[in-house]
BAMIDO-558808 format. One record per atom (N, C-alpha, C, O): residue number from 1; residue in three letters; chain; atom name; y, z, x. Coordinates in nm, 3 decimals, always signed. Atoms other than C-alpha are relative to their C-alpha. Layout:
{NUM Ala A CA {Y Z X}}
...
This chain:
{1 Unk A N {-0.118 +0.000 +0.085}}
{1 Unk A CA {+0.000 +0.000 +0.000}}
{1 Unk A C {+0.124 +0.000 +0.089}}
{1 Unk A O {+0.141 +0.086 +0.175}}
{2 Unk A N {-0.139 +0.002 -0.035}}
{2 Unk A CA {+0.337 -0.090 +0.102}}
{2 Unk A C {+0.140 +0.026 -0.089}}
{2 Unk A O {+0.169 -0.025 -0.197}}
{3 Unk A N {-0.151 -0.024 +0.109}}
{3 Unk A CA {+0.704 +0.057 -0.014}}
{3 Unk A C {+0.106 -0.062 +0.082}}
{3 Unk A O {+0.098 -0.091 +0.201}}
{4 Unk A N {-0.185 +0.046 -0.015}}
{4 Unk A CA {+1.073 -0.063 +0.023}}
{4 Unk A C {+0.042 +0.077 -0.050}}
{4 Unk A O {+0.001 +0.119 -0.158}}
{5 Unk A N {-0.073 -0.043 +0.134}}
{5 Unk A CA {+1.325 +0.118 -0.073}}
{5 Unk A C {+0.104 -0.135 +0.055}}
{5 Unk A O {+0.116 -0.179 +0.169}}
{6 Unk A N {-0.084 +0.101 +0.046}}
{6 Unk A CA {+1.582 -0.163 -0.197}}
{6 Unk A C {+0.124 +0.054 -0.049}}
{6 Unk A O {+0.149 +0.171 -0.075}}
{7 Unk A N {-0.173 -0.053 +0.042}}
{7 Unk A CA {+1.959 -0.164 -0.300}}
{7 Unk A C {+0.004 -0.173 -0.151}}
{7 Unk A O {-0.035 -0.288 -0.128}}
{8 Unk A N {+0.021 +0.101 +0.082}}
{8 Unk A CA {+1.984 -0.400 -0.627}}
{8 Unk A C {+0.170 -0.048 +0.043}}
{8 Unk A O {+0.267 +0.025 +0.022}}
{9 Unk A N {-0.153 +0.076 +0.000}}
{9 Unk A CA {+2.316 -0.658 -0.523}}
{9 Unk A C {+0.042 -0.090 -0.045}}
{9 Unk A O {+0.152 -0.143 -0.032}}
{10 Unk A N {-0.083 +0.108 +0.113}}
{10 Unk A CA {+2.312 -0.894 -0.768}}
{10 Unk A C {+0.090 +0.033 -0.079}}
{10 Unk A O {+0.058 +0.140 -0.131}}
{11 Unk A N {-0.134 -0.014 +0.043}}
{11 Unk A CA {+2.637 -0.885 -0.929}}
{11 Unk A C {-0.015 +0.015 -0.147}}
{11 Unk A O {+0.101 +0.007 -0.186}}
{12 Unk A N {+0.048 +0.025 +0.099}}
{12 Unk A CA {+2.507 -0.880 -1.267}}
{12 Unk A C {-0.083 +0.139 -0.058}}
{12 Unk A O {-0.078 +0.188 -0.171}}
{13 Unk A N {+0.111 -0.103 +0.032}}
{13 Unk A CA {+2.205 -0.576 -1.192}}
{13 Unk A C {-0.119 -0.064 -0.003}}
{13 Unk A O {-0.145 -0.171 +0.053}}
{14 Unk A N {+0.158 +0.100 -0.002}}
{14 Unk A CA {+1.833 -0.656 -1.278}}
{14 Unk A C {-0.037 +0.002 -0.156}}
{14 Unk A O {-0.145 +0.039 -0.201}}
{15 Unk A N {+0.042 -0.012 +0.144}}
{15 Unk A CA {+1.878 -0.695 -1.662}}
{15 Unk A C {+0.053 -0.162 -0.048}}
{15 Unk A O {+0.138 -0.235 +0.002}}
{16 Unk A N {-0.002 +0.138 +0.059}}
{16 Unk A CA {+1.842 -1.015 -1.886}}
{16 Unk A C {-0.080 -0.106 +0.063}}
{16 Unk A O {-0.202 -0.110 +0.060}}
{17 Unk A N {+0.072 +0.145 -0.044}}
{17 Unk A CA {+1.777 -1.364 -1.713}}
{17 Unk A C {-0.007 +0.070 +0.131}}
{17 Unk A O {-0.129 +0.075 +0.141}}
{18 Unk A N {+0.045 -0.022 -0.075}}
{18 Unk A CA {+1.781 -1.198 -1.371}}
{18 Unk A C {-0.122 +0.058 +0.029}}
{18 Unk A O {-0.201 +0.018 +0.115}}
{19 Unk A N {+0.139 -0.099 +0.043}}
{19 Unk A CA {+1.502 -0.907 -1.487}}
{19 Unk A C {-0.130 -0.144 -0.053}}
{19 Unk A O {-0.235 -0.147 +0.012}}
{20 Unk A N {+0.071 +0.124 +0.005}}
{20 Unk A CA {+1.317 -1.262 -1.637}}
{20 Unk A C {-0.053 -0.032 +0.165}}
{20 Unk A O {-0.158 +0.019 +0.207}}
{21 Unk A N {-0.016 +0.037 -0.101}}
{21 Unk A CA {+1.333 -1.386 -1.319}}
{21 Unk A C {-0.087 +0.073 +0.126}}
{21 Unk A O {-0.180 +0.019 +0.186}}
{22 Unk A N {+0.023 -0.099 -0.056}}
{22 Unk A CA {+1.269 -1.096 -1.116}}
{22 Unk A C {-0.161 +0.015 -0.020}}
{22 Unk A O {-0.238 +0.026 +0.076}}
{23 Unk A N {+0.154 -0.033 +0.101}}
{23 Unk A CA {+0.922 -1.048 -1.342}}
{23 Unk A C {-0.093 -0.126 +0.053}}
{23 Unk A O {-0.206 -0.113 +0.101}}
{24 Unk A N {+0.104 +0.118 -0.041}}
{24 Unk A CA {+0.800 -1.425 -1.268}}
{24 Unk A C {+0.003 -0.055 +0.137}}
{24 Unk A O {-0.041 -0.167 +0.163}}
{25 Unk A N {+0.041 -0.003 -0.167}}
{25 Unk A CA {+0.812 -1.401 -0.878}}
{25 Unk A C {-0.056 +0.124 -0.026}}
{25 Unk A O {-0.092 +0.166 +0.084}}
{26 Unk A N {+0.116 -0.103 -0.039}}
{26 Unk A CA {+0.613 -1.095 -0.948}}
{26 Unk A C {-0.140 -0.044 +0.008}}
{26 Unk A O {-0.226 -0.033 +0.095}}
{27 Unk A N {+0.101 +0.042 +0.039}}
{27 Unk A CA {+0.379 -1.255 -1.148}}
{27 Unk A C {-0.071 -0.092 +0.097}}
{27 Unk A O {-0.194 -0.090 +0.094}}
{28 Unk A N {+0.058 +0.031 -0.080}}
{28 Unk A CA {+0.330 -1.482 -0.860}}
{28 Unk A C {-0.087 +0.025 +0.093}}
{28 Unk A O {-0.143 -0.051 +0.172}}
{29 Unk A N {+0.103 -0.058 -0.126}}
{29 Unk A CA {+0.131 -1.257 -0.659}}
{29 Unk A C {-0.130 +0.028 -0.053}}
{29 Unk A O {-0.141 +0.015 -0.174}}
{30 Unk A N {+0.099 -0.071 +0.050}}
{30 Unk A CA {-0.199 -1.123 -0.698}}
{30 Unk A C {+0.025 +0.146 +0.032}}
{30 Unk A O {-0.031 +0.205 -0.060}}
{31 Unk A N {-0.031 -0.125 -0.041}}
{31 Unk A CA {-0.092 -0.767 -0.549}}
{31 Unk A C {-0.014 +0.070 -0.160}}
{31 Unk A O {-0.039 +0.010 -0.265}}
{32 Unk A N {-0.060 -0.042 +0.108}}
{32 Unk A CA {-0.020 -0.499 -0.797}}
{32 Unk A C {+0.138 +0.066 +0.075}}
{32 Unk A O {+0.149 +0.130 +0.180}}
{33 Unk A N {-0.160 -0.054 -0.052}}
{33 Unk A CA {+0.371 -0.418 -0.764}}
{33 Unk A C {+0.082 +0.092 -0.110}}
{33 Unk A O {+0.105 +0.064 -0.228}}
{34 Unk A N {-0.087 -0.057 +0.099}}
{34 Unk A CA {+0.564 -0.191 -0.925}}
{34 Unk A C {+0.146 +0.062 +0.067}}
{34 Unk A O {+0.164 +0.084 +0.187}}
{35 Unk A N {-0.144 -0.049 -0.086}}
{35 Unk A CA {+0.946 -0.060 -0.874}}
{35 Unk A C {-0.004 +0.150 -0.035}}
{35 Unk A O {-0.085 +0.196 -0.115}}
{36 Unk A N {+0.002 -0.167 +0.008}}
{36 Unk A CA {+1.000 +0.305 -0.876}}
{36 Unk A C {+0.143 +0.064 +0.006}}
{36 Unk A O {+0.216 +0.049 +0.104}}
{37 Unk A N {-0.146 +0.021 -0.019}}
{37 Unk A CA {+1.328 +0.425 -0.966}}
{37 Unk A C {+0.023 +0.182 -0.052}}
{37 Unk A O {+0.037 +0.195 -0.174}}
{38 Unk A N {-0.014 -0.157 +0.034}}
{38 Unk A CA {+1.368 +0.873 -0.984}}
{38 Unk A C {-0.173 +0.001 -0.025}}
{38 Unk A O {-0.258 -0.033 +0.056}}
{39 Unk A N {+0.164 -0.064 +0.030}}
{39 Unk A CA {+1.011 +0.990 -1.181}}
{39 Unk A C {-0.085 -0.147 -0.089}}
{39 Unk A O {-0.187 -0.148 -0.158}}
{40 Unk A N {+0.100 +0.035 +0.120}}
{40 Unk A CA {+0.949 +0.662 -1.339}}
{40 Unk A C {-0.043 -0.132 +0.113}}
{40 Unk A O {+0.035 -0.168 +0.202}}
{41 Unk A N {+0.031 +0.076 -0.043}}
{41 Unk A CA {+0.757 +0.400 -1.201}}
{41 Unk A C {-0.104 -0.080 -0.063}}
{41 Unk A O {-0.216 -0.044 -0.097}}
{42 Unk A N {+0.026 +0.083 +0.060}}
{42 Unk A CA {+0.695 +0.090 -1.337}}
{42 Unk A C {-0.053 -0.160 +0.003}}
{42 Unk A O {+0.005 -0.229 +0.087}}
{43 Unk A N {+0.033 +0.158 -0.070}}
{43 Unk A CA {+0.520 -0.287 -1.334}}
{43 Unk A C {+0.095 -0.049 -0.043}}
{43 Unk A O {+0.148 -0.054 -0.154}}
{44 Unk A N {-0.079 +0.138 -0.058}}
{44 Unk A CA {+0.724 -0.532 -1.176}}
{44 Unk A C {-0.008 -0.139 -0.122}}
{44 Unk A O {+0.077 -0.217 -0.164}}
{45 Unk A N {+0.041 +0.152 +0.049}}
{45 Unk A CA {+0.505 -0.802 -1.376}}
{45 Unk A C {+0.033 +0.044 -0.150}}
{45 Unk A O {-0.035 -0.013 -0.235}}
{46 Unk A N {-0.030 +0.028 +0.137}}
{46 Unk A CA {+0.660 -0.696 -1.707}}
{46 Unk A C {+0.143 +0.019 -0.033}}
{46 Unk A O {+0.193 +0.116 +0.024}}
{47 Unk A N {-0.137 +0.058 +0.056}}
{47 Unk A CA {+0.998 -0.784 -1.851}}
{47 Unk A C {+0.049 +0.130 -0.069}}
{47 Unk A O {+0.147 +0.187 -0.020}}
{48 Unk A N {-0.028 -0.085 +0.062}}
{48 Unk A CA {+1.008 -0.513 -2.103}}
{48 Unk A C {+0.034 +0.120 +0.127}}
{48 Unk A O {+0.149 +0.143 +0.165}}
{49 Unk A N {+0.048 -0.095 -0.107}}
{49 Unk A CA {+0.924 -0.258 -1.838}}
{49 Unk A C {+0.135 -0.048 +0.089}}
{49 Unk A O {+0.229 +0.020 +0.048}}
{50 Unk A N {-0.120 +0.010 -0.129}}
{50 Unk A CA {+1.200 -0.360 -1.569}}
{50 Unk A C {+0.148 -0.016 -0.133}}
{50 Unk A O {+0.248 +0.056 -0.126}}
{51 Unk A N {-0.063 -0.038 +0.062}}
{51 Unk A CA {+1.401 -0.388 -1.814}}
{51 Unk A C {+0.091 +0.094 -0.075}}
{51 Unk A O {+0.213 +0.095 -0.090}}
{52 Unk A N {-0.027 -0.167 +0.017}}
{52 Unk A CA {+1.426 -0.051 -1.946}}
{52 Unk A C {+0.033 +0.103 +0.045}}
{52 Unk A O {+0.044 +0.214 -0.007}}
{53 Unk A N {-0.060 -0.047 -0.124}}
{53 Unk A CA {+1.547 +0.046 -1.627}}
{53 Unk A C {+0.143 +0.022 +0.008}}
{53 Unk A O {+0.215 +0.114 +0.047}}
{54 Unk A N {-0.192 -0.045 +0.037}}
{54 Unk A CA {+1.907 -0.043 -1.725}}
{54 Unk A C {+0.038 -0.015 +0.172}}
{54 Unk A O {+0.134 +0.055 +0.202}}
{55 Unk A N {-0.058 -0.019 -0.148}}
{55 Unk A CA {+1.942 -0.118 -1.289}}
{55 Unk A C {+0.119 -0.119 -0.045}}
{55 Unk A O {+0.128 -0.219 -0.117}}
{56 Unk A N {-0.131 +0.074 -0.010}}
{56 Unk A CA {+2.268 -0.235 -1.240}}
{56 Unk A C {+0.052 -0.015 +0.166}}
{56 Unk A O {+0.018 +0.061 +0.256}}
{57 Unk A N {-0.041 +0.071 -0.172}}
{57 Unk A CA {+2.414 -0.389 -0.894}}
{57 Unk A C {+0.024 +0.138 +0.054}}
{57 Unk A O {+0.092 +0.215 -0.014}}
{58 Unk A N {-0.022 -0.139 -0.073}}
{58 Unk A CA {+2.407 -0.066 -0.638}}
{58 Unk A C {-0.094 +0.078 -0.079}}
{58 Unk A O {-0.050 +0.193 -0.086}}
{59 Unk A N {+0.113 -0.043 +0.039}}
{59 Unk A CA {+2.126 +0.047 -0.798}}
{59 Unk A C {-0.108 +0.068 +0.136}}
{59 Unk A O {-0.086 +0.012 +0.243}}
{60 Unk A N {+0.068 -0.043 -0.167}}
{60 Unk A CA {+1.867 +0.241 -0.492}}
{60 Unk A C {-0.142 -0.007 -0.124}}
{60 Unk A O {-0.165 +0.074 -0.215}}
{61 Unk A N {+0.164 -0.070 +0.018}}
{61 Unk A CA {+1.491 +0.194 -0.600}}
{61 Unk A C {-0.128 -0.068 +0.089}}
{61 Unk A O {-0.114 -0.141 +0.186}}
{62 Unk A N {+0.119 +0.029 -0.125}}
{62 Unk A CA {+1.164 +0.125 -0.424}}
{62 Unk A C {-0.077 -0.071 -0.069}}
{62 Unk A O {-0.075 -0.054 -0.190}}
{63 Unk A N {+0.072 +0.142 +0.019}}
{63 Unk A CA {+0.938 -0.174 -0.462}}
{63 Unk A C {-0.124 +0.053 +0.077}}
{63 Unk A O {-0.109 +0.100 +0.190}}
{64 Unk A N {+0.125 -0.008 -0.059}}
{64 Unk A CA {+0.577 -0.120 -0.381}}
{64 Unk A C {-0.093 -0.063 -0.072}}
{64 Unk A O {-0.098 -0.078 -0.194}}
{65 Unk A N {+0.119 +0.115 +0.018}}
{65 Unk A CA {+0.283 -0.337 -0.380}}
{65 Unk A C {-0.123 +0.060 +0.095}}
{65 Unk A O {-0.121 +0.111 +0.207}}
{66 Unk A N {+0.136 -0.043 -0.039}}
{66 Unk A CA {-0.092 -0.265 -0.348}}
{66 Unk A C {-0.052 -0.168 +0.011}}
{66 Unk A O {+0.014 -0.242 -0.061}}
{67 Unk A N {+0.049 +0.059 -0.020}}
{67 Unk A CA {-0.305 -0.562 -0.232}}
{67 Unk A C {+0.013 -0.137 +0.085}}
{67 Unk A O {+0.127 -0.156 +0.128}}
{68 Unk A N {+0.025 +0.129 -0.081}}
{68 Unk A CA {-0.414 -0.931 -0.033}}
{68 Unk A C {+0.176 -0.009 +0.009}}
{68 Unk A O {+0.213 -0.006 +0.126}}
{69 Unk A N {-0.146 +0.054 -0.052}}
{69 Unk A CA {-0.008 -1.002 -0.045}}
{69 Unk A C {+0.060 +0.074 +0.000}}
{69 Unk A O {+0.170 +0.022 -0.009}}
{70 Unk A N {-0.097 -0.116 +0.023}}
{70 Unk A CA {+0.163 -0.700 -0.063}}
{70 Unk A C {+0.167 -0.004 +0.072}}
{70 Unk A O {+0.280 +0.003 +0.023}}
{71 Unk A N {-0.150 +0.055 -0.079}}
{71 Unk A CA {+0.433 -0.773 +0.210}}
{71 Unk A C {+0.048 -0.117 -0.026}}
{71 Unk A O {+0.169 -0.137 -0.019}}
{72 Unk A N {-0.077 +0.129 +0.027}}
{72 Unk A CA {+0.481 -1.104 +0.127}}
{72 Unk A C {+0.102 +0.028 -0.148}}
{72 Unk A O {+0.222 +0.009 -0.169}}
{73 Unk A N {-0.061 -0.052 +0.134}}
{73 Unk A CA {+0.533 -0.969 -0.242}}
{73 Unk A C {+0.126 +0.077 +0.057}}
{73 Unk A O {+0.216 +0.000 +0.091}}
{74 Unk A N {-0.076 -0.065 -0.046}}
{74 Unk A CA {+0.760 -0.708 -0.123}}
{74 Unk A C {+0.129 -0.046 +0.031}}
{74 Unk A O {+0.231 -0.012 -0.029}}
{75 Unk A N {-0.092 +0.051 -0.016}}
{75 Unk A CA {+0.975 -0.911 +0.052}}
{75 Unk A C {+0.044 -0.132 -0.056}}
{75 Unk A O {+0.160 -0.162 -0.026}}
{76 Unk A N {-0.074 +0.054 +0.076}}
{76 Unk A CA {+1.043 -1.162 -0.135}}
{76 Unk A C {+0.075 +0.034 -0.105}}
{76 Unk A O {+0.164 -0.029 -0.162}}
{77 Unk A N {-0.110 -0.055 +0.148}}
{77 Unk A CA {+1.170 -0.933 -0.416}}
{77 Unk A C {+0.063 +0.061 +0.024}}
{77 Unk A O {+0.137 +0.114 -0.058}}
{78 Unk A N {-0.132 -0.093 -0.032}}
{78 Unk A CA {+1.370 -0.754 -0.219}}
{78 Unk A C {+0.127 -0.142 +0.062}}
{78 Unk A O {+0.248 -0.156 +0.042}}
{79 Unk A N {-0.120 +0.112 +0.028}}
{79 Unk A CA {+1.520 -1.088 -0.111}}
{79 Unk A C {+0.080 -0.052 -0.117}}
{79 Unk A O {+0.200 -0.080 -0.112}}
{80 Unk A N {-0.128 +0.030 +0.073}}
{80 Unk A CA {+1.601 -1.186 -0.474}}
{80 Unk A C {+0.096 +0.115 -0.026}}
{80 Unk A O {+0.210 +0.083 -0.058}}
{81 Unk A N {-0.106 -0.084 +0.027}}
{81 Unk A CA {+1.780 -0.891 -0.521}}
{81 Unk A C {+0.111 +0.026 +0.066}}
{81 Unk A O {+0.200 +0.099 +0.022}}
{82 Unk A N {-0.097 -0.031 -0.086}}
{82 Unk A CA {+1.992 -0.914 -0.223}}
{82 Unk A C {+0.114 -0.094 -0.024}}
{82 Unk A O {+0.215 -0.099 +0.046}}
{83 Unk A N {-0.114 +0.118 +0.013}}
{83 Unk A CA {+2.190 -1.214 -0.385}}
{83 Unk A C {+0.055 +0.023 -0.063}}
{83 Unk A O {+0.150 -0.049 -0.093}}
């Protein structure tokens, strides 16, 4: 298992078409990923779920992934968030 902690800097946060977005480069992996944000921690690969998060740009939470891609996963979702 691998963690990040991440800074959310999209100008926007990680809600709506970005959180979309965000969800189907998860879905790309086989890993399991989830973000972790205070006590709640949640899958990546669902919309509702990241959603409900309410992260907004300057946001601090951690990205972790179990399995075959885990770092690749990882970092690529901490790349989209850095835009």
């Amino acid at each position: 298992m691998i963690e990040k902690n991440v800074t959310v800097k999209l100008k926007t946060g990680l809600q709506s078409r970005p959180a979309v977005l965000f969800v189907q480069e998860a879905s790309k992996f086989s890993s399991n990923i989830f973000v972790l944000q205070g006590n709640k921690k949640l899958n990546a690969k669902s919309v509702m779920g990241i959603m409900s998060l309410g992260l907004k740009s300057g946001a601090r939470i951690i990205i972790a992934a179990e399995g075959p891609d885990e770092l690749e996963a990882v970092e690529q979702l901490d790349q989209m968030l850095s835009y």
